[in-house]
N, C-alpha and C positions, 0 to 999 in steps of 0.2 A: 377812557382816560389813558394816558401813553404814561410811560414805565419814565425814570429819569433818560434810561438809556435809547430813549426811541421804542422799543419794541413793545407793540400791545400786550397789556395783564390779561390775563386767564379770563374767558368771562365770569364764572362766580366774585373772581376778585372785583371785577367792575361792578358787578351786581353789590357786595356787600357794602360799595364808597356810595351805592345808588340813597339819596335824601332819602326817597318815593317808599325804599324797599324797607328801609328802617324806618319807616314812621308807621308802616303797614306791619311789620313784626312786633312792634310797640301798639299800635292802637287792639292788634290780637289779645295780645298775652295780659293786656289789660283788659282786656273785655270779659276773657274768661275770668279774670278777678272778681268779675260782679258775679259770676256763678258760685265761685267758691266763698264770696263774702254773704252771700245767701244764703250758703247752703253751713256755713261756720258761727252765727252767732250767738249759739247758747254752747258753740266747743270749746272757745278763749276766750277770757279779755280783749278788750282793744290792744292796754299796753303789754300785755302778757307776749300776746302773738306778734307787738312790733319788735320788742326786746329781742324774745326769741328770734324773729325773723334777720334780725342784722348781725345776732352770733351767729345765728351760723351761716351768713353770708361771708363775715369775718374769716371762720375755720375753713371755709370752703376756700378763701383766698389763700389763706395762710399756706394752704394742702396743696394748694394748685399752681401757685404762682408765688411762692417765698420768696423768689429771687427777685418779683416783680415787686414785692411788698417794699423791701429793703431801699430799692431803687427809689421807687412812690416817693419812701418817707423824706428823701433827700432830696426830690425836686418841691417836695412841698414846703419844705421850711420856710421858705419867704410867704408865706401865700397862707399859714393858716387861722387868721383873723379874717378872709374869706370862707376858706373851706367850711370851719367851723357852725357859722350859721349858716350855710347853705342844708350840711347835714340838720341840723336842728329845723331846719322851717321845709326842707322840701321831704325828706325822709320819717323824720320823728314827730313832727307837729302837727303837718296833714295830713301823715297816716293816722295817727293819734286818733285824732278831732271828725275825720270822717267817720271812722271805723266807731268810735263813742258815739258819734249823732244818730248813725244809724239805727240803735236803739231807742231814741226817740221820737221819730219822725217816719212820713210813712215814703213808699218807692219814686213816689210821684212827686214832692217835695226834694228829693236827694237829687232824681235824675234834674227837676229847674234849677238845683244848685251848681251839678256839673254841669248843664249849658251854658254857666256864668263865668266859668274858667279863661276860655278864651276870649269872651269880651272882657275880662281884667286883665289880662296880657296884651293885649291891642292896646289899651289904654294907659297899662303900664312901659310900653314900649314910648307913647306919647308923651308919659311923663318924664322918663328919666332921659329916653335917648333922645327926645325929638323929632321922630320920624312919623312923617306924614301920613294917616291916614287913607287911602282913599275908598272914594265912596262906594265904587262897586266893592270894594273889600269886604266893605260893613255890609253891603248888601249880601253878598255873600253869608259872611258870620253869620245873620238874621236867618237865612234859607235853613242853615244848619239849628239854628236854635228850635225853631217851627219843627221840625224834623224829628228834634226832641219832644218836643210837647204832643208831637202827635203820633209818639209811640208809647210817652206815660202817660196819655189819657187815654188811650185806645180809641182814638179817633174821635172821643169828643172833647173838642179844642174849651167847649164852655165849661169844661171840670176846674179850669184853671180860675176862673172868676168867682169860685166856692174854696180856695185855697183858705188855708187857715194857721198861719205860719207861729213856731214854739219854741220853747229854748233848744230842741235840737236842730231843729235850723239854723239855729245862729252858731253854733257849734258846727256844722257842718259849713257854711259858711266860712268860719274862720277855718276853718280847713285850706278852703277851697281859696280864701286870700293868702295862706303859706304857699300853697302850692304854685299860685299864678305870680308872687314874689321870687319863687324860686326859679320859675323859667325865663320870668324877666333877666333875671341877674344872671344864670346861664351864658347871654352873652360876652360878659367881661370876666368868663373864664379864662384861668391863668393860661398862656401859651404849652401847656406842657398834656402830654397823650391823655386821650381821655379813660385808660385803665389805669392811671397814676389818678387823675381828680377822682374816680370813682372810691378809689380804696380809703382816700384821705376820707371823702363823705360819709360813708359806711363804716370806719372808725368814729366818726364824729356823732355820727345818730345812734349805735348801740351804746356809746357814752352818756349820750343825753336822756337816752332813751330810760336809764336805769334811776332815777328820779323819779322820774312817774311814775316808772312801775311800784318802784318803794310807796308813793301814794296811795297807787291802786289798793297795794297791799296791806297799808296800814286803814282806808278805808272800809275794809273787807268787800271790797267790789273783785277782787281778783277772780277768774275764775282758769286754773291749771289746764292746760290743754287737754283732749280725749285724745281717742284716737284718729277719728274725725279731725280737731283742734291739728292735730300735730300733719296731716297732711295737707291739711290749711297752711300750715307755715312754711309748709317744704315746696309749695307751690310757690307762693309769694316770695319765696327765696330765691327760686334757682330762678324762675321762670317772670317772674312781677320785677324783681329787684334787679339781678345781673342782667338778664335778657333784656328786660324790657326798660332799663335805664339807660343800661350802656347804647343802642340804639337810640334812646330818646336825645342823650346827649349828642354823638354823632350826627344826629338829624339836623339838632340844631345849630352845631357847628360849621353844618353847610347851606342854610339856608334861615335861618333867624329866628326868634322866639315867635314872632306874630302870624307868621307864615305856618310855621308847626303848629302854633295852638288850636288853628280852627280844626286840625283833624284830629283832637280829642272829642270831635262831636261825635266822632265815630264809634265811641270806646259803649255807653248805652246800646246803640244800634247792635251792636256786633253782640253784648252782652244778653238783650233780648233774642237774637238767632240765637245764638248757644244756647238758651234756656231752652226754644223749642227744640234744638236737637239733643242736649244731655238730660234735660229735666222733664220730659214729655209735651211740656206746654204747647199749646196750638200754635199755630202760625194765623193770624188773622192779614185783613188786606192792607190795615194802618200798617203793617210791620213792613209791607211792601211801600209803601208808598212814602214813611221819615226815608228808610233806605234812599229812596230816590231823591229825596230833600237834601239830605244832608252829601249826598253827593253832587249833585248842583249844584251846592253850597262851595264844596271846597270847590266844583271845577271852576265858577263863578268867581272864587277869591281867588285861588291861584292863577287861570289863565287871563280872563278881564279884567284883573284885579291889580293888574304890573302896570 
């Protein structure tokens, strides 16, 4: 990409405008999430650690970029009967609601519900914007779904037909319809940078966020972070939230919600490698061969797929 003034950008800089390269920073730092959400759920609460996670994403803004805040606040004033639920449903609701199902429900259940993400963005894209489907696409999406099922069942695809589906599924589900709500709507982001929408969101979700928590807490379901807990959330902070949004969003401002969505199939995939290299677990050949699925998948949608 050329500079205004003719002269080519630095390669890093071209690299970071790259769609590819931030949807690949993004499907990482989310991957390792399922490590850390594995390895956090007797450290926090659901709402404990979302709350927690958005202050101090907040103070980190505040610390970091004050000047940026001030500015933010002012280009958002038209815009935040948008913002507003975007924070609430893509930050606080299905974070919430995923992170709560998970205690109900088992790995294999969670991962069919995140393969369901991007076929509700394809479809939400059909609903509001209009935009054609096409078939290699879906073929595609499919490739990547298979992909999934055949690294939560560890290769026996017939585990799926003994499913036995609970109320955390449907909890995890509603999850998983915040979230694909929120990428849909992504597209009719306001015209202004995307670290001004980021901050407006991330004000809007630790806002909303403190509701629930008050619930959690007057339910006595709270449980205060350890120490464990708390680098749970420093993770999900710096690296889940800032990192790996602010790329999401970028991604999508250059190439569309439905196009990004299919390489959340990647985000399982990735989170089972990490397992076997942070967690000791083995590497079997299923783990080899979704890999190879879900990457057909996207090459299938993205390239045959135009």
């Amino acid at each position: 990409m050329d500079s205004p003034s003719g002269a080519r950008q630095p390669l890093p800089s071209r690299l970071v405008q790259t769609p590819w390269l931030l949807l690949a920073v993004t499907v990482t730092v989310w991957g390792a999430n399922v490590v850390v959400a594995r390895a956090s759920t007797t450290e926090v609460s659901p709402f404990a650690l979302v709350t927690l996670r958005w202050l101090i994403v907040c103070l980190l803004i505040a610390a970091y970029e004050r000047g940026a805040v001030l500015t933010a606040l002012r280009q958002l004033r038209p815009h935040w009967l948008y913002v507003i639920p975007m924070g609430a449903a893509g930050f606080t609701g299905s974070n919430g609601l995923l992170f709560a199902g998970a205690r109900y429900t088992t790995g294999l259940n969670i991962a069919i519900v995140t393969a369901v993400i991007p076929v509700l963005v394809i479809l939400g894209v059909r609903v509001v914007y209009g935009s054609r489907i096409g078939g290699r696409r879906m073929v595609g999406v499919v490739m990547t779904i298979v992909g999934i099922l055949v690294v939560a069942t560890q290769g026996d695809l017939t585990a799926v037909g003994q499913l036995r589906f609970n109320f955390g599924d449907l909890v995890e589900f509603g999850g998983a319809l915040f979230y694909a709500g929120y990428t849909v709507a992504l597209r009719r982001k306001p015209p202004i940078p995307a670290m001004a929408f980021f901050i407006g969101i991330a004000l809007s979700a630790f806002a909303v966020s403190l509701p629930a928590l008050g619930a959690e807490i007057a339910m006595g379901a709270v449980i205060w972070p350890t120490a464990g807990g708390w680098a749970a959330i420093l993770y999900v902070a710096i690296f889940t939230s800032i990192i790996g949004q602010l790329s999401w969003i970028k991604a999508i401002e250059r190439i569309g919600p439905s196009r990004a969505g299919v390489f959340q199939n990647l985000v399982p995939i990735i989170g089972a490698s990490l397992s076997v290299l942070l967690l000791g677990e083995s590497f079997h050949w299923y783990h080899g061969l979704s890999l190879a699925l879900v990457l057909c998948g996207i090459y299938v949608s993205e390239r045959m797929g135009k």
